[in-house]
C-alpha positions in Angstrom: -86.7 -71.0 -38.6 -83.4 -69.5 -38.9 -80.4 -69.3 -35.9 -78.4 -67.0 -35.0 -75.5 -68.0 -33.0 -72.4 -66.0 -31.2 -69.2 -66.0 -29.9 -66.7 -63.7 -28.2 -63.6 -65.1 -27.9 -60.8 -63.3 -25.8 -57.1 -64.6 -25.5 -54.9 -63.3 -22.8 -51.5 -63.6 -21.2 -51.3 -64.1 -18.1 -48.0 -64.9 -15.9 -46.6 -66.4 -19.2 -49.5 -67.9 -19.9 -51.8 -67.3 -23.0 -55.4 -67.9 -20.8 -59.1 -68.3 -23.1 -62.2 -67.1 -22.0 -65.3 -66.7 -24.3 -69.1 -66.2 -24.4 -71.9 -67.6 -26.5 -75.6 -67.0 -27.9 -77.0 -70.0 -29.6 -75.6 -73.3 -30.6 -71.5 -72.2 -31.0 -68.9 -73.4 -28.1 -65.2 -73.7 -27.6 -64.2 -77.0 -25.8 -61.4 -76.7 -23.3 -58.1 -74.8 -23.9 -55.3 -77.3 -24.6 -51.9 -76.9 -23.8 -49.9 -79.7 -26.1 -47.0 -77.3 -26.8 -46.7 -75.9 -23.1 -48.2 -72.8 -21.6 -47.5 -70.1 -24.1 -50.0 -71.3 -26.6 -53.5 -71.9 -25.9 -54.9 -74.8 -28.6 -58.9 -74.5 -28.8 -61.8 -76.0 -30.9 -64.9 -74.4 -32.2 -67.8 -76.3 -32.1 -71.4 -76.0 -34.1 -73.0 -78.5 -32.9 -75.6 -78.3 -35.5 -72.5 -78.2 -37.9 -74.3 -76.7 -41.3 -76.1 -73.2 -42.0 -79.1 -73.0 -44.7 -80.7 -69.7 -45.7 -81.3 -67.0 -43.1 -78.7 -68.4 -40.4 -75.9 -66.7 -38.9 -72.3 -67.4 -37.4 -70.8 -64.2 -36.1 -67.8 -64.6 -34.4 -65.4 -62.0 -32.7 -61.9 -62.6 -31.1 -59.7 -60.6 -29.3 -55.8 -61.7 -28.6 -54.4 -59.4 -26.1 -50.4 -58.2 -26.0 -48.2 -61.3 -26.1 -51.0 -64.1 -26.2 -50.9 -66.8 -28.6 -54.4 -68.7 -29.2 -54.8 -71.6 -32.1 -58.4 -72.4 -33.1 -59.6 -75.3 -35.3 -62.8 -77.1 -35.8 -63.7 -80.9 -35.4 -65.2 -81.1 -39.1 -66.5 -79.0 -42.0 -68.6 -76.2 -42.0 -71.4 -77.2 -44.8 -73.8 -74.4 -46.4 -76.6 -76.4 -47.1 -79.4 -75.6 -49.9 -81.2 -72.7 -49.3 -84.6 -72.4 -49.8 -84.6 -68.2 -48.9 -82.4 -66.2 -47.4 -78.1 -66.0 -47.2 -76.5 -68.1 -44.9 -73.6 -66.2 -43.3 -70.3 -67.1 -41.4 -68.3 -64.5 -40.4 -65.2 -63.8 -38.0 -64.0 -60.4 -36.4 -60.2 -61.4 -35.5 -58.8 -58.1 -33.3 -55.0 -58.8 -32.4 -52.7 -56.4 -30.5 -49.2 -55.8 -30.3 -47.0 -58.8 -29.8 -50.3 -61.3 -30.4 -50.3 -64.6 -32.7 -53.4 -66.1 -33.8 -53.5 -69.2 -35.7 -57.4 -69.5 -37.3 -57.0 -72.8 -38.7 -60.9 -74.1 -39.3 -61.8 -77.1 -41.6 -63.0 -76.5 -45.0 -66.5 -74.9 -46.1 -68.8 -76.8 -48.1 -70.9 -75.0 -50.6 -73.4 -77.8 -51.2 -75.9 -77.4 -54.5 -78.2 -74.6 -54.0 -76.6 -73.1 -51.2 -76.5 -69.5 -51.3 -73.9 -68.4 -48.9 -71.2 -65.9 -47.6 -68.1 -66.6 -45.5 -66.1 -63.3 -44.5 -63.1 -63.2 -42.0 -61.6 -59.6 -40.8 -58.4 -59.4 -39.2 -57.2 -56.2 -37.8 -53.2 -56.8 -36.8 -51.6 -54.3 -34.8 -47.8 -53.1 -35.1 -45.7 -56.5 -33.9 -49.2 -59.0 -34.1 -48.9 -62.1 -36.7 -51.3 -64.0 -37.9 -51.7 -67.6 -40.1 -54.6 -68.5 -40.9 -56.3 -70.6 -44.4 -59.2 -70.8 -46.6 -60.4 -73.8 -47.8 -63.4 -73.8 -49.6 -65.3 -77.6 -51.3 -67.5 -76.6 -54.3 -70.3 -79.7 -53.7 -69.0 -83.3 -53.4 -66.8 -85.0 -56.4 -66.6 -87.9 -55.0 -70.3 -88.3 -53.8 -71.4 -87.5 -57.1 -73.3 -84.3 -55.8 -72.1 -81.3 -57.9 -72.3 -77.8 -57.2 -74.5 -77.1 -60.2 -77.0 -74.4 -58.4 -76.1 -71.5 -56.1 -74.2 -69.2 -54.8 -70.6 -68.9 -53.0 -69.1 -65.4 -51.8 -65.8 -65.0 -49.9 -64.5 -62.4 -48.1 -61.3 -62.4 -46.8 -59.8 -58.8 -45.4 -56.6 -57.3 -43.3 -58.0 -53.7 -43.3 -55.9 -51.2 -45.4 -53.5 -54.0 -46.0 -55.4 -56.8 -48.2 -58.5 -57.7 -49.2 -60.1 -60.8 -51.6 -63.4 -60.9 -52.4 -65.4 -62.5 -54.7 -68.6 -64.4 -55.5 -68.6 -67.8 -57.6 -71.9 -68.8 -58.7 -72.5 -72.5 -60.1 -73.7 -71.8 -63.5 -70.9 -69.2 -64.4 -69.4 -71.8 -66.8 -66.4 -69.5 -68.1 -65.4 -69.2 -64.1 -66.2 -73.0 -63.3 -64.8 -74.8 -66.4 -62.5 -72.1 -68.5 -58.5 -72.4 -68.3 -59.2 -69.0 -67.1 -60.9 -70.2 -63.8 -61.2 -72.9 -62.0 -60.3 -75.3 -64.6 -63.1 -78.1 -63.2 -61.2 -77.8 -60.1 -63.5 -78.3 -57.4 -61.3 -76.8 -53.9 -59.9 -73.5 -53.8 -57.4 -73.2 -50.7 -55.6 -70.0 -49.1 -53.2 -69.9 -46.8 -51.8 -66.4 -45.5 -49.2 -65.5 -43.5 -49.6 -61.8 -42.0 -48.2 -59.2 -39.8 -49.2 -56.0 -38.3 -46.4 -53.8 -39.9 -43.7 -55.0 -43.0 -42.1 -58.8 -42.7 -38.4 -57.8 -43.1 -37.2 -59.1 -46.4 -35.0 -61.7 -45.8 -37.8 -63.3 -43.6 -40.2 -63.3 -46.1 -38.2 -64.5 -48.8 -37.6 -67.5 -46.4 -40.9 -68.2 -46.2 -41.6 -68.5 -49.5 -38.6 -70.4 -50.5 -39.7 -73.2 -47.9 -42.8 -73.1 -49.4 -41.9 -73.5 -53.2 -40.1 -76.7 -51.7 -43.1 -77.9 -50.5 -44.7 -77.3 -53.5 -41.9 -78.5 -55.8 -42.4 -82.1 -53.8 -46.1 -82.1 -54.3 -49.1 -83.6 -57.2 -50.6 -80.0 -56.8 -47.4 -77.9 -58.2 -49.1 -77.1 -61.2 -52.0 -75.8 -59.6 -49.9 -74.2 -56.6 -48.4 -70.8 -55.9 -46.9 -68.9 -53.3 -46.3 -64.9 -53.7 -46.4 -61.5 -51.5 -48.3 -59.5 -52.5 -47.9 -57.1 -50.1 -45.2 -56.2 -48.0 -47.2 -57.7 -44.7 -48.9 -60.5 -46.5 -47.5 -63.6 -47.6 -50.0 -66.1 -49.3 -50.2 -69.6 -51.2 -52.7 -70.1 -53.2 -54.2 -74.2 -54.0 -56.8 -75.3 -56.6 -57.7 -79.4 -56.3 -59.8 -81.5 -57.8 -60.8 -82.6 -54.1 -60.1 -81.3 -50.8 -58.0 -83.5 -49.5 -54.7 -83.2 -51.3 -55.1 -79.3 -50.9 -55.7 -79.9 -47.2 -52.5 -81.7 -47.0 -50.5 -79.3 -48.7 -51.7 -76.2 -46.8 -50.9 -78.7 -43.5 -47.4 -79.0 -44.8 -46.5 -75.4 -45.7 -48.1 -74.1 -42.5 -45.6 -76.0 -40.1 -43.3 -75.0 -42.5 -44.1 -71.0 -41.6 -44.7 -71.7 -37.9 -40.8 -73.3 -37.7 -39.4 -70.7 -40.1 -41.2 -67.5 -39.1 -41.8 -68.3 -35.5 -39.5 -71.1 -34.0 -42.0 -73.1 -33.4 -42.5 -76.9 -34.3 -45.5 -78.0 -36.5 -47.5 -79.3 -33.4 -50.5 -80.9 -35.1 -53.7 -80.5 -33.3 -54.8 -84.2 -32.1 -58.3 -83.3 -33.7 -56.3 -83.9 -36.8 -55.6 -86.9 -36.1 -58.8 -88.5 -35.5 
């Protein structure tokens, strides 16, 4: 039996206030706004209680951030893409922001576990004046549990509409993608973090964004395997391959407090779920 399971998502600003409302189908929740940084950013976390997808289920999220709202959404743990006996399992997020908006989408990684055969997509449309961070982290199986990701299928889609798009598919038993110097090397986590805006990042501003976080990277076991670029003239990404998760997670932790000081004046105000 498959599930499908929903969630509309709507930030506001309200008397200086940046105000969350949502509604749900099916087993996908947001726990109460948090306000650790004061009013004018609204922390929340996305829950599934169920907390993996096999074959035939869906995620489909949509969020709106209105003019001048600022919402920050993380999850409590991984989203794992179990084996998958028939059918794709499918996360996805519709992220609409207007003008003025922020969004940071900052979910835990995705776990493609053996067999899986899986999609995780994320569209962001950013008006004129709306930024956006948000990362990527994907786990191909579990290194350190001695459970490979030797069978199935991965495919990513990440998108700012006539701006940017990455997408791709990375199947187990491509060896020349999984093993070769050309690919992944062996490297088992693939991590993305983007910085965007709705119209061009003034140069001087971008360039400071990337030369905080070539410091970071300069300072960290990963610089070999790290990169920071723009692309594009409203895109600004770093791109991570580890052996493991967690020393990718770190790094993409570091650089994005990094952005949100630099680019926004803002501190690097962990969310407590981090912490625990």
């Amino acid at each position: 039996m498959s599930w499908l399971a929903s969630l509309q998502l709507d930030y506001t600003r309200e008397s200086d206030r940046s105000v969350a409302r949502y509604l749900h189908n099916g087993p996908l929740r947001i726990l109460q706004s948090l306000y650790p940084e004061g009013d004018a950013v609204c922390h929340n976390v996305l829950v599934h209680p169920p907390s993996g997808l096999v074959g035939g289920d869906t995620l489909d999220m949509h969020v709106t951030v209105g003019e001048g709202a600022h919402g920050l959404v993380t999850t409590p743990g991984a989203t794992r893409f179990y084996r998958s006996e028939a059918g794709l399992a499918t996360q996805q997020v519709h992220a609409r922001l207007a003008s003025g908006a922020r969004l940071e989408w900052l979910p835990l990684e995705a776990i493609a576990y053996n067999g899986c055969d899986a999609l995780n997509r994320a569209v962001f449309e950013l008006a004129p004046g709306a930024e956006l961070i948000t990362w990527d982290i994907t786990a191909l199986g579990l290194p350190a549990a001695d459970l490979p990701f030797a069978q199935g299928t991965f495919r990513q889609h990440l998108e700012i509409p006539g701006v940017w798009l990455e997408r791709g598919t990375i199947s187990a038993t491509d060896t020349r993608l999984m093993v070769s110097p050309l690919g992944l090397a062996g490297q088992r986590c693939m991590a993305t973090l983007v910085f965007a805006a709705g119209s061009a990042i003034a140069a001087e501003r971008s360039e400071r964004a990337l030369a905080c976080a070539r410091d970071l990277l300069e300072a960290s076991s990963l610089r070999l395997t790290a990169g920071a670029t723009s692309p594009h003239q409203q895109v600004i990404v770093l791109r991570v391959l580890s052996p493991v998760t967690e020393p990718a997670m770190q790094l993409l932790r570091q650089v994005w407090a990094a952005w949100r000081h630099e680019m926004w004046g803002l501190p690097g105000a962990v969310p407590r779920l981090w912490n625990m």
